[in-house]
N, CA, C and O of each residue as an XYZ file, in Angstrom:
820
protein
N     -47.549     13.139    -96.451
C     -46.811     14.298    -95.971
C     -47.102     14.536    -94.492
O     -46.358     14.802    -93.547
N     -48.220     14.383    -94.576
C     -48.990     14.782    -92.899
C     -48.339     13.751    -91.996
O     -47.973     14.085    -90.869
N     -48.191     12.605    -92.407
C     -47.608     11.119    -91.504
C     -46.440     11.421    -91.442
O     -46.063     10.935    -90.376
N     -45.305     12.104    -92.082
C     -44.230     12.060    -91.966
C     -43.943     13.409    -91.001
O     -42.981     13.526    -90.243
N     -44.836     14.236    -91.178
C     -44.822     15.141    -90.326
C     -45.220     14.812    -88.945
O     -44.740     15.472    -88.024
N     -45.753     14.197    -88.797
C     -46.000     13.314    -87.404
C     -44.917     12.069    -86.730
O     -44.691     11.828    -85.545
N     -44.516     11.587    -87.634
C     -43.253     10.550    -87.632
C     -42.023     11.670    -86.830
O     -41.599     11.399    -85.707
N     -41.700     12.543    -87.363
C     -40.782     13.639    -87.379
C     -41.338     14.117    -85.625
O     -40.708     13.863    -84.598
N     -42.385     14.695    -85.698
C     -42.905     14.839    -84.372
C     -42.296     14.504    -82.941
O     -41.698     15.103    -82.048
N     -42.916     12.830    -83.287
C     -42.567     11.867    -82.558
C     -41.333     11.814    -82.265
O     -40.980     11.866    -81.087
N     -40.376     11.692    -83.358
C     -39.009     11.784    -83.097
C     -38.752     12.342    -82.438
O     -38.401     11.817    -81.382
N     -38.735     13.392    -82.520
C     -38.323     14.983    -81.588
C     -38.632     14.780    -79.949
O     -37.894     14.948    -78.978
N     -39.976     14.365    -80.042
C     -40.546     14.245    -78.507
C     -39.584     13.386    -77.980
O     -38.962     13.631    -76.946
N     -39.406     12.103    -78.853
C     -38.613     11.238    -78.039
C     -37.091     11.025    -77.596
O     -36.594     10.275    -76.756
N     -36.509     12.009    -78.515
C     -35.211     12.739    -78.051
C     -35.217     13.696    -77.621
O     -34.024     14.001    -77.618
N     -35.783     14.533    -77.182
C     -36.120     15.454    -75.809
C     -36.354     14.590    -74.784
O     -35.575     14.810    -73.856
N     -37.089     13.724    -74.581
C     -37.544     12.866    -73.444
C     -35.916     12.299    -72.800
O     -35.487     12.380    -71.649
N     -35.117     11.589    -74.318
C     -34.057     10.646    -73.879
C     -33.051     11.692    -73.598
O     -31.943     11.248    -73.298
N     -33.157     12.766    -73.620
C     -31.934     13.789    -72.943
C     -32.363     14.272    -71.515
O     -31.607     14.442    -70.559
N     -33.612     14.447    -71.547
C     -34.080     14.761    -69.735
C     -33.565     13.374    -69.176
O     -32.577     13.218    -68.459
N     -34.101     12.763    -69.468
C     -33.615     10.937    -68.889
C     -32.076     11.118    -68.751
O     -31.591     10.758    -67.678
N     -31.397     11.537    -69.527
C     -29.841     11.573    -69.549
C     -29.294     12.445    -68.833
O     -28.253     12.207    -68.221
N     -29.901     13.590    -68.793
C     -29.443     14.563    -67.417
C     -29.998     14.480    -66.212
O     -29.497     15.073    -65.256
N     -30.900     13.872    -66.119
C     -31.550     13.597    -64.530
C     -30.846     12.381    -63.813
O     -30.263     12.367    -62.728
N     -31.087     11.249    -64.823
C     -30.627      9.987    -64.067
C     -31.683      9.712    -63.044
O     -30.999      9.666    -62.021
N     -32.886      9.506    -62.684
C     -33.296      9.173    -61.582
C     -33.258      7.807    -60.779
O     -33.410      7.502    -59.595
N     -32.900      6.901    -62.325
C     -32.589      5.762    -61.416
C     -31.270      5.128    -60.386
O     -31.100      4.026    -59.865
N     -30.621      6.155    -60.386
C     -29.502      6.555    -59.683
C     -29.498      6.767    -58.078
O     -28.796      6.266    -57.200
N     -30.602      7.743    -58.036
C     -30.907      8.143    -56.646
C     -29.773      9.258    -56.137
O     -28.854      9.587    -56.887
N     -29.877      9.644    -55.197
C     -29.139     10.722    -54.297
C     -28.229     10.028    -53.732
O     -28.548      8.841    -53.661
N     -27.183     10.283    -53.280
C     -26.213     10.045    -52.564
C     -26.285     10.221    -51.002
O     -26.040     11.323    -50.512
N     -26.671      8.973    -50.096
C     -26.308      9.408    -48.544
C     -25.886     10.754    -47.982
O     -24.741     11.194    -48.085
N     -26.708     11.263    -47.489
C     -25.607     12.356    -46.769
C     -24.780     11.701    -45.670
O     -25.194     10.822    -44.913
N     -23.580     12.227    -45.673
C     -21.963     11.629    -45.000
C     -22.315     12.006    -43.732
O     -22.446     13.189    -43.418
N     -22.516     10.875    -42.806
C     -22.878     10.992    -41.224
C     -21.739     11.781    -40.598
O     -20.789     11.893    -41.374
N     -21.563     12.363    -39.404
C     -20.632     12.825    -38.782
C     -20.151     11.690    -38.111
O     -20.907     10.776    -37.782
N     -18.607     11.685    -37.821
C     -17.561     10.541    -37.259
C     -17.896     10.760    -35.872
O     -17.573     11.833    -35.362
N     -18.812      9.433    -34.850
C     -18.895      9.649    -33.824
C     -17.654      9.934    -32.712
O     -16.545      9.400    -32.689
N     -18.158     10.857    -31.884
C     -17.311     11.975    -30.767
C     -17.172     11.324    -29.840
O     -18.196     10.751    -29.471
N     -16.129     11.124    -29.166
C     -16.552     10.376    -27.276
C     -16.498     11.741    -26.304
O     -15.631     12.555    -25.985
N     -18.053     11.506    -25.990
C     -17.930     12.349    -25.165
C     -17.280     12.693    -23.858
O     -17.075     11.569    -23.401
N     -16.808     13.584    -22.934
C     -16.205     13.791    -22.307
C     -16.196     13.151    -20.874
O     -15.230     13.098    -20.113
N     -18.010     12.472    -20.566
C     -17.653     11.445    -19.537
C     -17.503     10.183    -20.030
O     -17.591      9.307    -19.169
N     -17.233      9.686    -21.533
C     -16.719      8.130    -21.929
C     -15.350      8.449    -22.176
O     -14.627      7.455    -22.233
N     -14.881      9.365    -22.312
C     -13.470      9.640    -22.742
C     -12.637      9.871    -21.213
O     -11.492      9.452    -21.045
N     -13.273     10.469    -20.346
C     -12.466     11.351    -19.272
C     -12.793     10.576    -18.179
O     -13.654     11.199    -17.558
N     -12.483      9.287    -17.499
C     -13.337      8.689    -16.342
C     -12.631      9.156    -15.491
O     -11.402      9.219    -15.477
N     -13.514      9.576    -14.590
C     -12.809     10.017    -13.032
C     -12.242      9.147    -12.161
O     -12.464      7.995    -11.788
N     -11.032     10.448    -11.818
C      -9.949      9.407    -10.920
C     -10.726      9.166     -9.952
O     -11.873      9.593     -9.821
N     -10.037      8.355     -9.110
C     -10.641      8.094     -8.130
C     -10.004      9.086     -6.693
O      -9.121      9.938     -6.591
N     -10.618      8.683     -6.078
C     -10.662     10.026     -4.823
C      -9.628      8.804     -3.944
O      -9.953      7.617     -3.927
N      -8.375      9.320     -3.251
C      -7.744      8.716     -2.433
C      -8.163      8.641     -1.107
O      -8.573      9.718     -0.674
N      -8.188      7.698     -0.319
C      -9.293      7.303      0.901
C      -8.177      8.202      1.810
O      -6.996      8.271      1.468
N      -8.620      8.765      2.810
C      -8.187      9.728      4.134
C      -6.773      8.221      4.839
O      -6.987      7.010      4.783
N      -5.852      8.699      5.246
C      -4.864      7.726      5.762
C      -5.290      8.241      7.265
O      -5.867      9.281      7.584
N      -4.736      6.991      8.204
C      -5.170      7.286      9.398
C      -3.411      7.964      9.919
O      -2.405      8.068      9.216
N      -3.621      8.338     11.463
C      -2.625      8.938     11.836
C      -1.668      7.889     12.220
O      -2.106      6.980     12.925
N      -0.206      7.865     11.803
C       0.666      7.095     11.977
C       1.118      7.328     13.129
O       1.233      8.476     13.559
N       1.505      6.060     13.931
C       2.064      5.856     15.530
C       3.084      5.019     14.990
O       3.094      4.489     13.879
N       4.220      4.936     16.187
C       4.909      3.817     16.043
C       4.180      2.451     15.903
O       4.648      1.661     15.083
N       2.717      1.972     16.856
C       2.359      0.394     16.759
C       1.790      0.670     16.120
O       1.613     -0.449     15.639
N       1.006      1.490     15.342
C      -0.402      1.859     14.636
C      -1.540      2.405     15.209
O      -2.565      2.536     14.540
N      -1.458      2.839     16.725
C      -2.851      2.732     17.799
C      -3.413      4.161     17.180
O      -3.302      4.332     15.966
N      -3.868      4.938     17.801
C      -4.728      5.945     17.819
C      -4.544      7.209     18.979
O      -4.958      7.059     20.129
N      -4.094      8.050     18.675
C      -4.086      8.901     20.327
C      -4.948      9.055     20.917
O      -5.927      9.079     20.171
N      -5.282      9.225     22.191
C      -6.440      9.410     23.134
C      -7.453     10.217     22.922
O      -7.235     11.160     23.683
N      -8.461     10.430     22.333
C      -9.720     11.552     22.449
C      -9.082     12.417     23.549
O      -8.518     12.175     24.616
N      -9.346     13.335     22.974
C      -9.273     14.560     23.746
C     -10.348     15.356     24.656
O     -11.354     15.763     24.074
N     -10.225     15.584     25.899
C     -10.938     15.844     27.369
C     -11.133     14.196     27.647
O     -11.511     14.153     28.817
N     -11.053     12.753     27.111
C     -11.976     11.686     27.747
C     -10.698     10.830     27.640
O     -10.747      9.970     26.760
N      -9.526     10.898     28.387
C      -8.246     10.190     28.518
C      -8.886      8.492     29.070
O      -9.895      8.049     29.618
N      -7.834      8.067     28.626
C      -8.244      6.523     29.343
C      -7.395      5.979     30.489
O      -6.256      6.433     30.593
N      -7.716      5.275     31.157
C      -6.320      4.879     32.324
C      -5.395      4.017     31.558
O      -5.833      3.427     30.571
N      -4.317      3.900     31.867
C      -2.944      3.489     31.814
C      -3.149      1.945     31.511
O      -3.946      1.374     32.254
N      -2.512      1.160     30.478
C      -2.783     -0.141     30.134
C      -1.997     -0.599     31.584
O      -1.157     -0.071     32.312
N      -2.698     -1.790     31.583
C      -1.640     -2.912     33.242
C      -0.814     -3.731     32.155
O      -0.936     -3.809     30.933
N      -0.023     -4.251     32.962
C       1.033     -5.062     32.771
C      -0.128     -6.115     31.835
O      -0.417     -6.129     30.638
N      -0.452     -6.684     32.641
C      -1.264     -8.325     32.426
C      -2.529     -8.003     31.454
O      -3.460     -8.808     31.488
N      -2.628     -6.802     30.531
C      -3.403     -6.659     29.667
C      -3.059     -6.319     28.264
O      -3.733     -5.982     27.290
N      -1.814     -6.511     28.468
C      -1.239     -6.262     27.133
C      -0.035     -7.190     26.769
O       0.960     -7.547     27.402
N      -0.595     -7.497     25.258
C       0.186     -8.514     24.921
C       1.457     -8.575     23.545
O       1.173     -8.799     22.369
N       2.780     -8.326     24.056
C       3.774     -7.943     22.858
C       4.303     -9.139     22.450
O       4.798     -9.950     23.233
N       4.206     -9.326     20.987
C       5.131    -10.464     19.954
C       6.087    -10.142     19.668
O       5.905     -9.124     19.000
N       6.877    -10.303     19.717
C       8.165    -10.044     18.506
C       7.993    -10.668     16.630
O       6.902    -11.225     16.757
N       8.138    -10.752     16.058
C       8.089    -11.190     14.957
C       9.343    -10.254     14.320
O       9.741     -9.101     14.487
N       9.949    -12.026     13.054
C      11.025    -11.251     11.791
C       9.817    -11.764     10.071
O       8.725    -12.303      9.896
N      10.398    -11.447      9.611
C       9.894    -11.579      8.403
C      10.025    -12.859      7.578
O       9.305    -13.215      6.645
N      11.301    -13.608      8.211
C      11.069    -14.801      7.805
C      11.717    -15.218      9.299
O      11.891    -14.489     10.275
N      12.112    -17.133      9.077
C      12.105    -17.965     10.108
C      13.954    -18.441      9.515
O      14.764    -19.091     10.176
N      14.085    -18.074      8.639
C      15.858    -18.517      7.958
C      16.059    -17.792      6.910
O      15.242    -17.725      5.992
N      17.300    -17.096      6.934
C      18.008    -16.303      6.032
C      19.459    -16.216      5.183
O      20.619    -16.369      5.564
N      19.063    -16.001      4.274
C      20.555    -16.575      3.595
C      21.571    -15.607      3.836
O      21.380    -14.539      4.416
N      22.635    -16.000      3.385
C      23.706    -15.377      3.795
C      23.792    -13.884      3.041
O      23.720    -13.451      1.891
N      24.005    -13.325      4.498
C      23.909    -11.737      4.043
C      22.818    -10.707      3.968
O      22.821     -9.488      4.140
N      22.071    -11.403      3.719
C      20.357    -11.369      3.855
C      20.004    -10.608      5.208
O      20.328    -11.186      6.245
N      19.184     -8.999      5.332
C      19.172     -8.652      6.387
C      17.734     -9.026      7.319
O      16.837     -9.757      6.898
N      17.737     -8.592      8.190
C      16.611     -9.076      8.951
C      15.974     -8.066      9.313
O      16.532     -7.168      9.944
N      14.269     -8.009      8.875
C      13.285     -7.133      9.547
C      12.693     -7.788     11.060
O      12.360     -8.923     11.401
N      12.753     -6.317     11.837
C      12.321     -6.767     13.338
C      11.072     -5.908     13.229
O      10.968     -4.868     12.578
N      10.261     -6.425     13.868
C       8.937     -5.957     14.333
C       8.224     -6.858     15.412
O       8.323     -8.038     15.747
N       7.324     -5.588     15.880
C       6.718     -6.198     16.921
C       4.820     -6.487     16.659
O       4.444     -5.914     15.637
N       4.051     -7.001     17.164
C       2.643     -6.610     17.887
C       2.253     -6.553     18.803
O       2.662     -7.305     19.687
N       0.989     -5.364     19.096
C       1.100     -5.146     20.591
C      -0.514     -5.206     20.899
O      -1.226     -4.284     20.500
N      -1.134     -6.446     21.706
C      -2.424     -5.745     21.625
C      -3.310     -5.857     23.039
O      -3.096     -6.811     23.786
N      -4.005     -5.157     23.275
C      -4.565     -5.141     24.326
C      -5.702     -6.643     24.648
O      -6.668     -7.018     23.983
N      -5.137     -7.204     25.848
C      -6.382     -8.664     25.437
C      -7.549     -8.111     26.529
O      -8.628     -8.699     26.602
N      -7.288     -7.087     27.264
C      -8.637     -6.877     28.368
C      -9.741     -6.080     27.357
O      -9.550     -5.861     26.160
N     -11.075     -5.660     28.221
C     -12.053     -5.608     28.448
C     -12.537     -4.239     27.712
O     -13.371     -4.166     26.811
N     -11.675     -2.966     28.428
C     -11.559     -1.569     27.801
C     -10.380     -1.281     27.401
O      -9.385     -1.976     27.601
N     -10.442      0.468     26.409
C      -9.255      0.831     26.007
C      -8.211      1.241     27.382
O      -8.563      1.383     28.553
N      -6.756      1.376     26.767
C      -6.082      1.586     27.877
C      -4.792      2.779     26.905
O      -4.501      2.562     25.729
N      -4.433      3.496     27.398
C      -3.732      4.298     27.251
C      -1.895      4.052     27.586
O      -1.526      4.101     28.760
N      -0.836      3.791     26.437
C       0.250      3.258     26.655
C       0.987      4.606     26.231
O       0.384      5.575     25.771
N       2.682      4.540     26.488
C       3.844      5.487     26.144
C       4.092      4.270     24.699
O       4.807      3.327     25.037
N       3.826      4.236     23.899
C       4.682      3.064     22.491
C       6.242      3.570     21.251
O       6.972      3.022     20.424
N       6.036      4.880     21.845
C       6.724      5.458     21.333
C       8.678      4.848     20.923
O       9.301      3.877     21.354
N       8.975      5.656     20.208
C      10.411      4.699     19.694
C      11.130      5.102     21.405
O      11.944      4.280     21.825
N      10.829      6.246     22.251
C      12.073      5.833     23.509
C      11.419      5.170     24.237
O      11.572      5.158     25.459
N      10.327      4.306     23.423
C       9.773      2.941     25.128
C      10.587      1.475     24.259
O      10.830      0.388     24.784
N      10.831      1.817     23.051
C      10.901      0.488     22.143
C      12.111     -0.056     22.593
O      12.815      0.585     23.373
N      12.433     -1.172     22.189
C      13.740     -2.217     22.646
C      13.580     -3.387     21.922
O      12.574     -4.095     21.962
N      14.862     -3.647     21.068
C      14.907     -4.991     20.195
C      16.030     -5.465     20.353
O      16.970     -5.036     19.685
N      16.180     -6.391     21.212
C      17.347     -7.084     21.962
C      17.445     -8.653     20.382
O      16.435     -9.273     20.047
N      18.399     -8.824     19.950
C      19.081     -9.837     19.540
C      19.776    -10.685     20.945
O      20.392    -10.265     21.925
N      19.378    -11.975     20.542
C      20.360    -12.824     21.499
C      20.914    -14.334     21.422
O      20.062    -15.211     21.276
N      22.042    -14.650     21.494
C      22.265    -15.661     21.694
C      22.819    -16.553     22.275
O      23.999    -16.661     22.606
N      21.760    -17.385     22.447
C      21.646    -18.392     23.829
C      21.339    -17.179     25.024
O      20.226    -16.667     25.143
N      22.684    -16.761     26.004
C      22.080    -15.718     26.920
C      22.709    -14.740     26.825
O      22.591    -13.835     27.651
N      23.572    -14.669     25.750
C      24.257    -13.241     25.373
C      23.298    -12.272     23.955
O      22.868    -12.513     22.827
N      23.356    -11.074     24.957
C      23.015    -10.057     23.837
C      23.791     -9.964     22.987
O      24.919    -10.023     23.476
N      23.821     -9.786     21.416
C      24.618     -9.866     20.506
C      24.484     -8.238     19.958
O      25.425     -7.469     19.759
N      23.176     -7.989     19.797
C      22.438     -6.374     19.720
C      21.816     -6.359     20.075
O      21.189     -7.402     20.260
N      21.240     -4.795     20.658
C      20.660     -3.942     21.278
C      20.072     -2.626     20.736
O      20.703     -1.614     21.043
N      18.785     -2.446     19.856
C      18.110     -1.546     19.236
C      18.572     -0.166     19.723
O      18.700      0.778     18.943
N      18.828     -0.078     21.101
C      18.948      1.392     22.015
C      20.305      1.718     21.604
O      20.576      2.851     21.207
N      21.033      0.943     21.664
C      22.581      1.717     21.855
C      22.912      2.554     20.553
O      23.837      3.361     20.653
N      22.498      2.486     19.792
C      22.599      3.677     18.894
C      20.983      4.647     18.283
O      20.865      5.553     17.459
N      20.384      4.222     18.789
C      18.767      4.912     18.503
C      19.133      6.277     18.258
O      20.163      6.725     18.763
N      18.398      6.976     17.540
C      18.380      8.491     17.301
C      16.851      8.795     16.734
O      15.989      8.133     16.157
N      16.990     10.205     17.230
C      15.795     10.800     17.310
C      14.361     10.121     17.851
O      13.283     10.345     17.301
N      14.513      9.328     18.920
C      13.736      8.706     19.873
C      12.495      9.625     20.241
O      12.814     10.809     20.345
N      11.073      9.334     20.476
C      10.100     10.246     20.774
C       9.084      9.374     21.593
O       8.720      8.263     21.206
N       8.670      9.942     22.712
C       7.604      9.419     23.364
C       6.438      9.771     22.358
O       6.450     10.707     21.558
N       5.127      8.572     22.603
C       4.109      8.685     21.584
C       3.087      7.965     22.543
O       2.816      6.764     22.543
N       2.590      8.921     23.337
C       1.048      8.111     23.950
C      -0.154      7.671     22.760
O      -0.634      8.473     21.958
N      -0.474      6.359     22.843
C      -1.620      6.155     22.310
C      -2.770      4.971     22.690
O      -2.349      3.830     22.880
N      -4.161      5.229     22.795
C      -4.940      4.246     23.001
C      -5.288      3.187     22.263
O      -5.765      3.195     21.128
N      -5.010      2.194     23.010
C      -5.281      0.858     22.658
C      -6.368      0.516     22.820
O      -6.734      0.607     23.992
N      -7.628     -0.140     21.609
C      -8.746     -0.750     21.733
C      -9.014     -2.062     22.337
O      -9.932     -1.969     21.522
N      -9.098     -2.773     22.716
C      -9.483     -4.264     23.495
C      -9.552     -4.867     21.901
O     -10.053     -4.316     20.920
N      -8.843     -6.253     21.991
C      -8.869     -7.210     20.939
C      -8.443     -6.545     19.631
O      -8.759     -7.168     18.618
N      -7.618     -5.103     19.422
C      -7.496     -4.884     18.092
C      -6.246     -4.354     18.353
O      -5.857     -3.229     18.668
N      -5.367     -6.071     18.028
C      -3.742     -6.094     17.328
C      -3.383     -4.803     16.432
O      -4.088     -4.339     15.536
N      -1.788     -4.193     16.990
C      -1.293     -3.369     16.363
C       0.388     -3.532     16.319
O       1.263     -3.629     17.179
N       0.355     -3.509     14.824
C       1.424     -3.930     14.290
C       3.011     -3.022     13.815
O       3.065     -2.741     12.618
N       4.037     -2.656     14.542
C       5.091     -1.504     14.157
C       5.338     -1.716     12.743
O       5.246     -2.847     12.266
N       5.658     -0.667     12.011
C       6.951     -0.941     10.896
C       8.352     -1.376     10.953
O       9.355     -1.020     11.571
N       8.036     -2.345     10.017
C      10.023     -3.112     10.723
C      10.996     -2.264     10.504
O      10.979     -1.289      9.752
N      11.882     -2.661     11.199
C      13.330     -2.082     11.108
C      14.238     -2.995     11.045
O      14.105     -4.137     11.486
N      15.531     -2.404     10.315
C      16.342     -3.466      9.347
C      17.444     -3.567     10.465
O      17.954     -2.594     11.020
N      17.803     -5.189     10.769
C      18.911     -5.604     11.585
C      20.143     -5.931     10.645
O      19.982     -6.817      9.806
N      21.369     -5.277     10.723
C      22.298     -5.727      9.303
C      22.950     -6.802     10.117
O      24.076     -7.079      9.704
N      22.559     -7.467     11.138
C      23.769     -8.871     11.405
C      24.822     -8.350     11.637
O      25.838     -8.834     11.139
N      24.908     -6.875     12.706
C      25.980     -6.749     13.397
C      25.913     -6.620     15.166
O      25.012     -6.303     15.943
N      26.987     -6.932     15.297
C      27.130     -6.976     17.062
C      26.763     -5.616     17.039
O      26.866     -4.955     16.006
N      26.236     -5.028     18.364
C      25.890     -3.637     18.973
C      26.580     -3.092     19.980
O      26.395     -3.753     21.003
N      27.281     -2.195     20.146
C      27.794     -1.488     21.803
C      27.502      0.083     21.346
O      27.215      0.480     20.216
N      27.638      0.735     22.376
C      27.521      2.138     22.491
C      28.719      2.779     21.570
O      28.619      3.693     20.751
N      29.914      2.006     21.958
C      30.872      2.667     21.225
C      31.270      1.892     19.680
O      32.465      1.928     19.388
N      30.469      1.305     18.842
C      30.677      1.380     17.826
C      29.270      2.271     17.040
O      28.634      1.689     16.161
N      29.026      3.199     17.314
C      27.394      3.784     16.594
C      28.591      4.550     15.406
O      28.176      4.696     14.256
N      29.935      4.978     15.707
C      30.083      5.819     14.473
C      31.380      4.954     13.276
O      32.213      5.475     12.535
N      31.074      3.558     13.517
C      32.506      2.764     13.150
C      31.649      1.643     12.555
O      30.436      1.571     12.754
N      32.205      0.949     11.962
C      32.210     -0.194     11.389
C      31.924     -1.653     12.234
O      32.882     -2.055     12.895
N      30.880     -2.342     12.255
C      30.420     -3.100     13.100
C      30.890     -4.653     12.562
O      30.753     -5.027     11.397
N      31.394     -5.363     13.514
C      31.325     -6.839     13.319
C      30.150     -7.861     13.082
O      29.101     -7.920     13.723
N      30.441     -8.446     12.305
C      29.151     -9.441     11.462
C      29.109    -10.470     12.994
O      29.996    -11.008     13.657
N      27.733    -10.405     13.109
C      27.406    -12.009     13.963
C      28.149    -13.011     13.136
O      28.639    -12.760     12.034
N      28.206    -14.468     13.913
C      28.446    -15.546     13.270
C      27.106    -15.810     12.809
O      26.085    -15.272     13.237
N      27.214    -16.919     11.657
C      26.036    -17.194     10.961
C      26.248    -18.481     10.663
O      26.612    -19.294     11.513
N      26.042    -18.767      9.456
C      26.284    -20.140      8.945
C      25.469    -21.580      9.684
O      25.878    -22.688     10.030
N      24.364    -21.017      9.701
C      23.168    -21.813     10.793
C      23.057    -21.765     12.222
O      22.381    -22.571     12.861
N      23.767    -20.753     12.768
C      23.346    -19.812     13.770
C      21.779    -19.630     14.374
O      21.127    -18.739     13.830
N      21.278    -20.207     15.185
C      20.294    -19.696     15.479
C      20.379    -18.231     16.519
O      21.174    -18.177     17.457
N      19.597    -17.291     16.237
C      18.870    -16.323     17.183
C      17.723    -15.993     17.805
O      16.815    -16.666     17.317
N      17.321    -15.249     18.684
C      16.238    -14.817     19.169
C      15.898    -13.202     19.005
O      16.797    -12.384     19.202
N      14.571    -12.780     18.639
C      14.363    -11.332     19.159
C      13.619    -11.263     20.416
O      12.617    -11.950     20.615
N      14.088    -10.458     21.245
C      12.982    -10.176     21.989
C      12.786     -8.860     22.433
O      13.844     -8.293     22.706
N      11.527     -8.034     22.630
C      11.039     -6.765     22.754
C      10.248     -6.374     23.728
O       9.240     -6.876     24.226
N      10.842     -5.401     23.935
C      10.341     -4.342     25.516
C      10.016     -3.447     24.856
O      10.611     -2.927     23.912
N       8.423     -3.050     25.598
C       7.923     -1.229     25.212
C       7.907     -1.007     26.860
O       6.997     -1.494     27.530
N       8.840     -0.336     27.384
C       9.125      0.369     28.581
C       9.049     -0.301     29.516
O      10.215     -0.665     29.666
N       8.251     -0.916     30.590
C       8.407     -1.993     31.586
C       7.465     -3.300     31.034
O       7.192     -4.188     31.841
N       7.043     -3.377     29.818
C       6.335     -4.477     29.291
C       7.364     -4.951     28.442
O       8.153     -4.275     27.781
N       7.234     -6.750     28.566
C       8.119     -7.365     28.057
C       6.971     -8.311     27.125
O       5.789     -8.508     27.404
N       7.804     -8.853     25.845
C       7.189     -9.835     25.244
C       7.371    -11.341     25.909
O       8.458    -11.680     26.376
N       6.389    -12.084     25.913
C       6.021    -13.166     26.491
C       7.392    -14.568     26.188
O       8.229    -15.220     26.812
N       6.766    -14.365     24.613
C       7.646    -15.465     24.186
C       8.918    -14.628     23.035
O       8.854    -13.508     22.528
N       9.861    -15.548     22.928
C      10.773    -14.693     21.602
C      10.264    -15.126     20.531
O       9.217    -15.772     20.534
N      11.161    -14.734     19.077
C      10.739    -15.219     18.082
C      12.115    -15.128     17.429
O      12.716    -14.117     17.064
N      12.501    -16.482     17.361
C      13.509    -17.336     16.602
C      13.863    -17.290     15.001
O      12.950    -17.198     14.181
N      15.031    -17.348     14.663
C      15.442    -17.238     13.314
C      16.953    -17.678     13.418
O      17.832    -17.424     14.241
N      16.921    -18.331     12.423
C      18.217    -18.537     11.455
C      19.354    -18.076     10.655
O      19.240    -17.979      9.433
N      20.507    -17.768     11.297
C      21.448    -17.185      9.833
C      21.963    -18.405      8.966
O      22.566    -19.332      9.506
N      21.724    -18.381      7.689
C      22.916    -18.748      7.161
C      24.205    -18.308      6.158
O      25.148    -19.081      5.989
């Protein structure tokens, strides 16, 4: 009786035991806690623009105006040196032409020039006839003193030649086409009593 009462015991203990076991689960373990979804922070997300560099002051050649109270003397003839340049050397038909010049001082010190668009002059020519003439219709022309550094070339923004003849009296009419069709031309350019040395040659076709 006593053994079975102990048998019985046992039982009991051991289905109490197998129901804690059944509601705990320990061999299960806990569940991760759920990390937070990494953030980009606001300097990996937001990169800074960049800062736009200071532009220098625009001239017709690119030079610089004179310091102010410490003027420089007047460039000479024989110290300054003007190119003509086009953008290309042959052009197809119809195709317009950029004129530009460079202008640079080859002496020793700075020198102080007028470069401005009423010193400028872009003569077209061929053979020894002017064909165009930059001046005869120019508008809004401006004197522009500026100093020139020794050895540091300065280069205009071109201006567009449409391959027409020039006179005074066609500025408000309809202009005649140069001949072309392997035409050679010349530019050549004056800033006020300075002339360019050599021309610079091009092609229509």
């Amino acid at each position: 009786m006593r053994r079975r009462r102990t048998l019985l015991g046992l039982l009991a203990i051991v289905a109490v035991a197998a129901l804690v076991l059944l509601l705990w689960r320990p061999w299960e373990g806990g569940e991760p806690a759920a990390q937070p979804a990494p953030t980009d922070s606001p300097a990996a997300s937001e990169a800074p623009e960049p800062t736009p560099e200071p532009t220098q002051q625009f001239t017709p050649v690119g030079g610089t105006p004179p310091p102010t109270g410490a003027p420089t003397d007047p460039c000479a003839a024989e110290q300054v040196r003007i190119t003509p340049a086009t953008d290309k050397g042959e052009y197809a038909g119809g195709e317009p032409v950029q004129l530009s010049f460079t202008i640079e001082n080859t002496g020793d010190a700075a020198c102080s020039l007028n470069a401005g668009t009423s010193q400028q002059e872009y003569e077209i020519r061929s053979g020894d006839q002017v064909v165009h003439r930059y001046t005869d219709c120019a508008a809004d022309v401006q004197d522009d003193v500026v100093q020139l550094e020794p050895g540091a070339p300065q280069s205009t923004v071109p201006i567009e030649w449409d391959r027409t003849a020039s006179s005074t009296e066609t500025c408000g009419s309809e202009r005649t086409q140069v001949p072309a069709g392997g035409a050679t031309y010349e530019l050549v350019v004056r800033v006020g009593e300075l002339t360019s040395q050599a021309p610079a040659q091009f092609t229509l076709r």
